[in-house]
Structure formats: structure tokens, C-alpha cells
C-alpha positions in Angstrom: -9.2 -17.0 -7.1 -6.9 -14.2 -6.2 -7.5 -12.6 -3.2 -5.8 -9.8 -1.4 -6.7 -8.8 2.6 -5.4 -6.0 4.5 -4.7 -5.6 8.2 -3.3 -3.8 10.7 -5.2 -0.6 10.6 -6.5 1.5 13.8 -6.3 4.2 16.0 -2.7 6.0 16.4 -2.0 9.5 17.8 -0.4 12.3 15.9 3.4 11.1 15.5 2.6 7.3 16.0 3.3 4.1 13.9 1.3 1.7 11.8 2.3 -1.7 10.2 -0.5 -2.6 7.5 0.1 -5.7 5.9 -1.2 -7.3 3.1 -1.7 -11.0 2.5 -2.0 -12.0 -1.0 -3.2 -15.3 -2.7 -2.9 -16.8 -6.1 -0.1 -14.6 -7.4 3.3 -15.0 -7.8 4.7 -11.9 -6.4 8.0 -12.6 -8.5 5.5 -11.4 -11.2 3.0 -8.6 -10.1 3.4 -4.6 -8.9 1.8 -5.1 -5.3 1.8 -1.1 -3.9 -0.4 0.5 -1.3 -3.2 3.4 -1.7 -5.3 5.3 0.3 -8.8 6.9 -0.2 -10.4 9.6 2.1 -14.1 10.1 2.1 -14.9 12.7 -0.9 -11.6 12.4 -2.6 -10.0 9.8 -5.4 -7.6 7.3 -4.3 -4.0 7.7 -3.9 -1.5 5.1 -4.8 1.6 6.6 -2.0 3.7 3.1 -2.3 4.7 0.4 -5.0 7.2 -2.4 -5.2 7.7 -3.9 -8.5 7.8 -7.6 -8.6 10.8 -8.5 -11.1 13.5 -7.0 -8.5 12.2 -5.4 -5.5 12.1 -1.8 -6.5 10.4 0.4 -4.2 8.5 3.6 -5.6 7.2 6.7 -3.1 4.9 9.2 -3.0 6.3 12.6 -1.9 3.8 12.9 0.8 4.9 9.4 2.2 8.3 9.5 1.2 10.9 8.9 4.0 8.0 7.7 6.6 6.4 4.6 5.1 8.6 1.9 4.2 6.9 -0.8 2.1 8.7 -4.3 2.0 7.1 -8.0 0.8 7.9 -11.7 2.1 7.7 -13.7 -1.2 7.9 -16.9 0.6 4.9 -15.8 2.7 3.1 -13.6 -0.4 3.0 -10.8 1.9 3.4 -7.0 1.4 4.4 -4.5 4.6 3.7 -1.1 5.0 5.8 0.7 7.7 4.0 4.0 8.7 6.2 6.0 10.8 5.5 9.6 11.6 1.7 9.6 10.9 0.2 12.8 10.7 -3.7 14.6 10.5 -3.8 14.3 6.7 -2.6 10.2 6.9 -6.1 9.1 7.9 -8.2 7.4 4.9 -9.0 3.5 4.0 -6.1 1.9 3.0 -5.6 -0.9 0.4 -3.6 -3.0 -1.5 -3.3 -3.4 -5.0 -1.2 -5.4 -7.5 -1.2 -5.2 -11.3 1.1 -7.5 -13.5 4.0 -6.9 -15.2 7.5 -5.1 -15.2 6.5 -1.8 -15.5 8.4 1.4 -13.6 6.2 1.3 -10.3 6.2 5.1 -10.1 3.6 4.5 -12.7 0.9 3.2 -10.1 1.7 6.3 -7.5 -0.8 9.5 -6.9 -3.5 9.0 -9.3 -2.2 5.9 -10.8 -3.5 4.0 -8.7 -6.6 3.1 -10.6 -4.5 0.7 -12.8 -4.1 -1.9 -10.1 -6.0 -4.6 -11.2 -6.8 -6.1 -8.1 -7.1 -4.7 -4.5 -8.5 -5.7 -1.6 -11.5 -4.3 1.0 -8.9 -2.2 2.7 -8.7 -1.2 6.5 -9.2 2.2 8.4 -6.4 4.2 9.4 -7.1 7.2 11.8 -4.6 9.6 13.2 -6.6 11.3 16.4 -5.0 12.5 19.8 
């Protein structure tokens, strides 16, 4: 059964850093997308972060770009997210997501993100001085 299970989520002020990390099971990250989206109450989700299985290439959202840093551990089949800089608009649910294949990751940003295949409950970010 594949299964994918976020942590690391909380309370950070203005400026602050997160990690959020994903721990996946069942797939073979050498073969699956794994990227990270967001969804705020009253608005569709966001896919800000992708790393494409087959070599590692990572994928950013503008909004994100240059303050999250996503990474993965194949040998522990987890995937990182490195959230540096957080501001008033970062605050949402995050998740994780992975879709198979060798696709150009860029694919599963903004509003691709509905074409992850899997995801998983996703954990509460807020940004609050």
C-alpha cells in the first residue's frame, strides 16, 4: 500500500524557517515525480516544488523560488522541503505528492498539481508574529 506522511509543520514568525518532510512507502523514488503543494482555505491547491525521479531535477514555483529548497534521501524514501524566508501569504496545508513517470516536473507546479496521483494528509503551516 503506498503511503505518503508529512511532518514538520507549525508555527514560525514572519522571516522564519520550516523543514517539512515527507516519508514515503511503497515506491521507488528512482521512478516517481515526488513535489510539494500547498492549499489555503477557499482556494485550489498549488503545486510550488517537484523533483523528478529519473535524475534529481528540481522544478520551482516563482513564488517559492530561491527560498524553499526541496531535496529527497532515496535510501530512506524521503523528500525535504527547506522553507527559508516564510512570509504572510506561505501559510496553507501542505502535502506531498508523487505521480510516476519521467515527465518535465515543471508540469506538476501551480495548478498542476492535481495530477499527482498520490498525496498524503498534509500538515499546517502558519506564518504569525
Amino acid at each position: 500500500q503506498v503511503q505518503l506522511v508529512e511532518s514538520g509543520g507549525g508555527l514560525v514568525q514572519p522571516g522564519g524557517s520550516l523543514t517539512l518532510s515527507c516519508k514515503i512507502s511503497n515506491l521507488n523514488l528512482d521512478y516517481w515525480a515526488v513535489g510539494w503543494f500547498r492549499q489555503a482555505p477557499g482556494k485550489e491547491r498549488w503545486g510550488m516544488a517537484v523533483i523528478r525521479g529519473t535524475d534529481g531535477t528540481t522544478y520551482y514555483s516563482d513564488d517559492v523560488k530561491g527560498r524553499f529548497t526541496i531535496s529527497r534521501n532515496t535510501a530512506e524514501n524521503t523528500v525535504t522541503l527547506q522553507m527559508d524566508d516564510l512570509k504572510p501569504e506561505d501559510p496553507a496545508v501542505y502535502y506531498c505528492g508523487a505521480r510516476f513517470g519521467y515527465r518535465d516536473g515543471s508540469l506538476y507546479l501551480g495548478a498542476g498539481a492535481r495530477e499527482f496521483e498520490y498525496q498524503g494528509e498534509g500538515t499546517q503551516v502558519t506564518v504569525s508574529s
